[in-house]
Steps between C-alpha positions, in 0.01 A plus 500: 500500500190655662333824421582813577278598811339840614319566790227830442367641802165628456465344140115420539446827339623805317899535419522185731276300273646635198859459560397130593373427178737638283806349715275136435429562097905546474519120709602622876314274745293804689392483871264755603495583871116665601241520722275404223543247240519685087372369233749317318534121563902513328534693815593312771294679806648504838296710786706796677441796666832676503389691844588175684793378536404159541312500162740611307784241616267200461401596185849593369647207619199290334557708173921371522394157625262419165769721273808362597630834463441892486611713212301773561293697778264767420352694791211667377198470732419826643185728541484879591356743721403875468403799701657749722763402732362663839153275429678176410424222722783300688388215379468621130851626519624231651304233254684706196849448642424174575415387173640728253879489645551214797314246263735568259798437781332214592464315191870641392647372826337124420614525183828623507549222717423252247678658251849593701485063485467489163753786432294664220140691513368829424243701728285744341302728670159720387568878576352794355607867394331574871810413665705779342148746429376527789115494512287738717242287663658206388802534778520170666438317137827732371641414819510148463606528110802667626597270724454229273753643268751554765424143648580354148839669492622432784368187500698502164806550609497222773401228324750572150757261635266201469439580131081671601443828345218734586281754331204759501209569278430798548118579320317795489138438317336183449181385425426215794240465759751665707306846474181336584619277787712829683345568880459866453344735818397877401511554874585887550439546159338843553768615719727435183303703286388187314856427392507168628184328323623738151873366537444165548179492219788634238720228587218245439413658157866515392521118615218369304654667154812397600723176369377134473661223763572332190728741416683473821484120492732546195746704685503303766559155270781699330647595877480098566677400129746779595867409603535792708239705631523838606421714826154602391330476178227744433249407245355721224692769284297762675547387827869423438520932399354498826771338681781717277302816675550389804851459504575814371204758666600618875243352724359793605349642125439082430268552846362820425408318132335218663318721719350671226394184327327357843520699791 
């Protein structure tokens, strides 16, 4: 019988790159779909760019081809933005939606595909704690987050009769070129009272101290050994005390909080 098979967007790098590896130590035959190639020959490199539609169906459907099968899709590329709303470009906005959320949908809706065949397959999907926190400055990037999460359960819930389950990751901090590779503007900066270049440089601190992608590669291996995933699955006792608060402040003191923290 062949290998177990996972596709990784973005795995080039960071959680992508991580998750890839420890997915391949544990014997799953790993695609990675990227712009750019990583560096681990095990592997198996397939270029994408999950803002084009046509990309990511040719190299899903090369990924299935070689496999034979598809246990296992991880959308995970995604890059952020930051800066006030009223200064944002159209095509910045627009270049965040298009990769954070419909690249997800598009590599979900070739793979679901593929997997509604095969009448098994999980779907897992790299969210953060943004899409329930909502960031100041950050709006579009929590924006997309929190359609990602209600993408994956509805997409959930459609696809449970052919035996495909879905789930989020939601994150908070982790230490990635993430931070470094975020298109940031200060633009109107002073009319903010400098809140946008001091909320967005605490976020960048708090991400470089925060968790290793190894650490989420293991909760995302777990997820893919799982018999039955859940909803979302936040990672990181402290984050996951996080999630608890959210359920149970009213969203107006849980605003006010996070206005104190970044506004």
């Amino acid at each position: 019988m062949s290998r177990k098979t996972a596709v990784i967007t973005g795995a080039s790098r960071g959680i992508g790159l991580a998750a890839a590896r420890r997915l391949a130590a544990a014997g799953w035959q790993v695609f990675s779909l990227s712009r750019t190639k990583g560096p681990d020959e095990e592997i198996l490199w397939i270029p994408c760019d999950v803002s084009v539609e046509e990309s990511v169906n040719q190299a899903l459907e090369s990924a299935c081809t070689q496999a034979g099968r598809l246990d296992l899709l991880i959308c995970n590329a995604g890059m952020g933005i930051s800066g006030a709303v009223e200064f944002t470009s159209e095509e910045d906005a627009e270049l965040q939606i298009n990769v954070n959320l419909l690249g997800a949908v598009r590599c979900a809706r070739k793979g679901a595909a593929v997997m509604r065949k095969q009448g098994y397959g999980k779907i897992l999907f790299i969210s953060s704690l943004a899409a329930i926190f909502p960031l100041p400055f950050q709006s579009l990037y929590s924006a997309s987050k929190a359609g990602l999460n209600v993408f994956s359960d509805a997409l959930g819930i459609e696809l449970a009769p052919f035996g495909i389950q879905t789930c989020t990751i939601m994150l908070n901090d982790v230490r990635t070129d993430f931070t470094g590779s975020r298109k940031k503007t200060e633009t109107g900066d002073e009319i903010y009272g400098g809140a946008i270049r001091a909320s967005v440089g605490k976020m960048e601190r708090s991400e470089q101290s925060g968790m290793t992608p190894e650490r989420v590669a293991e909760a995302v291996f777990r997820l893919a050994e799982k018999k039955k995933l859940p909803a979302h699955k936040i990672v990181g006792a402290s984050n996951q005390l996080l999630g608890f608060l959210y359920r149970i402040l009213p969203s107006g003191l849980m605003l006010r909080i996070i206005r104190g923290i970044y506004g």
